[in-house]
C-alpha positions as CSV (number, residue, x, y, z in Angstrom):
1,X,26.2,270.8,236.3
2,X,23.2,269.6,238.2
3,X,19.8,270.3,237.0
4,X,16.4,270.6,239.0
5,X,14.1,267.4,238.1
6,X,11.3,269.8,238.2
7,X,11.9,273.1,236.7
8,X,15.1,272.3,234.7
9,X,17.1,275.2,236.1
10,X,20.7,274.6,236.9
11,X,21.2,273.6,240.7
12,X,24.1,276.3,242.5
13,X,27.2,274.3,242.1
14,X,28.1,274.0,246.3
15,X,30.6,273.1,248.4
16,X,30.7,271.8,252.2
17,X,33.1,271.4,255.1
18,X,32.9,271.4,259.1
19,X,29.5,273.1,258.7
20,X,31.1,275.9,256.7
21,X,29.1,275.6,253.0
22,X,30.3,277.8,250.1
23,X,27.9,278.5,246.6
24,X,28.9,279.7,243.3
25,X,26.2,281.6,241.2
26,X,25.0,283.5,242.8
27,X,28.1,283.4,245.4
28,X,27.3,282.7,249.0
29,X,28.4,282.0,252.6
30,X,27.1,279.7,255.0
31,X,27.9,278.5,258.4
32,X,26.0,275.6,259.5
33,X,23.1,277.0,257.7
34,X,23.0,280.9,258.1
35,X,23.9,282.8,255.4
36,X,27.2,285.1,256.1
37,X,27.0,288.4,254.6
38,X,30.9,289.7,253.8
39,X,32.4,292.8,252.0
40,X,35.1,291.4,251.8
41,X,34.2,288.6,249.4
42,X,34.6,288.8,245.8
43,X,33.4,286.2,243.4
44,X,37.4,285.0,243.2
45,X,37.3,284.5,247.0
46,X,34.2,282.4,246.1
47,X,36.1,280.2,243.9
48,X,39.2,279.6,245.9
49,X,37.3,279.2,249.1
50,X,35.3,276.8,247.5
51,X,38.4,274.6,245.7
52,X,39.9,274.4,249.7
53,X,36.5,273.7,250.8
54,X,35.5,270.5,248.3
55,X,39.0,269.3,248.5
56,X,39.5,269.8,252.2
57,X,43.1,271.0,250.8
58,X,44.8,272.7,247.2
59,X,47.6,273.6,246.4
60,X,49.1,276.7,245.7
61,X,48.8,276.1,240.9
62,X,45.2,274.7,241.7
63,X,44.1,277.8,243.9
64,X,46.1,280.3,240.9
65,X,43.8,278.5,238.1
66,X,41.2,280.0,239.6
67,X,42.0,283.5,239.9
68,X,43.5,283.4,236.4
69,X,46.7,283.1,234.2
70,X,48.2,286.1,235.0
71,X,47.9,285.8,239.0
72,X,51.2,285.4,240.9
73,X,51.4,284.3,244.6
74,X,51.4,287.6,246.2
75,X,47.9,287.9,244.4
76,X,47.0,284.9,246.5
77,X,48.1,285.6,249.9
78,X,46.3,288.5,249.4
79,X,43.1,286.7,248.8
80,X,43.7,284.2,251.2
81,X,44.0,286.8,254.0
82,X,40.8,288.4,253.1
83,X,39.5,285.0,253.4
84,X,40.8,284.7,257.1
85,X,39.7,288.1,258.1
86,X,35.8,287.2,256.7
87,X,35.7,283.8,258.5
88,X,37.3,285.2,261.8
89,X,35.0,288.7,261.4
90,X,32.1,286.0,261.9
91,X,33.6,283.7,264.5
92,X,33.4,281.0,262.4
93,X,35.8,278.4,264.2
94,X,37.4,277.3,261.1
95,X,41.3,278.1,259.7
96,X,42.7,278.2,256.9
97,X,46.2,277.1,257.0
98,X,49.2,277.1,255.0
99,X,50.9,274.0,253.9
100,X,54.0,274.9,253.8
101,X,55.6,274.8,250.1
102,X,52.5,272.8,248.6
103,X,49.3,275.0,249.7
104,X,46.1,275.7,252.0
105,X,43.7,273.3,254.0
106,X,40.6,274.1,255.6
107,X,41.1,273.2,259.3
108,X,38.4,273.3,262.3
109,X,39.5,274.8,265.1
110,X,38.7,273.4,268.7
């Protein structure tokens, strides 16, 4: 983890993509630099939108890890859909689709 050169604190561990940036402690949304205030994002959401969002793609096991060991797919989709509906809720042109069989990418829509 990064660390600021002047204060020593520990930089927010972030994540960019088509404008769309996602942080981890505390947990936050931007689009192209305005923060995106969402109900419907838990600190898992966080951490699955932000392994799709470094990567530009993950796959299904990768996106699991990080909701834990005893997560199944369903638990996924769910997550995933919640996703969707917060990035669409904001008119934030940016998809995330389903590889089929392998997993999700981040993909900017036109």
């Amino acid at each position: 983890m990064e660390t600021c050169p002047y204060c020593g604190q520990a930089k927010p561990e972030k994540a960019e993509r088509f404008g769309l940036m996602v942080q981890l402690n505390p947990p936050a949304l931007f689009w192209r630099g305005i923060r995106i205030l969402s109900r419907d994002m838990y600190p898992t959401r966080y951490r699955i939108l932000m392994t799709i969002c470094r990567f530009g793609a993950a796959s299904d096991f990768a996106l699991l890890m990080q909701i834990g060991e005893s997560s199944t797919p369903p638990t996924l989709k769910v997550h995933i859909s919640a996703i969707r509906k917060a990035l669409r809720l904001h008119n934030i042109p940016i998809k995330v689709r389903n590889i089929n069989g392998w997993g999700y990418e981040l993909c900017l829509v036109e």
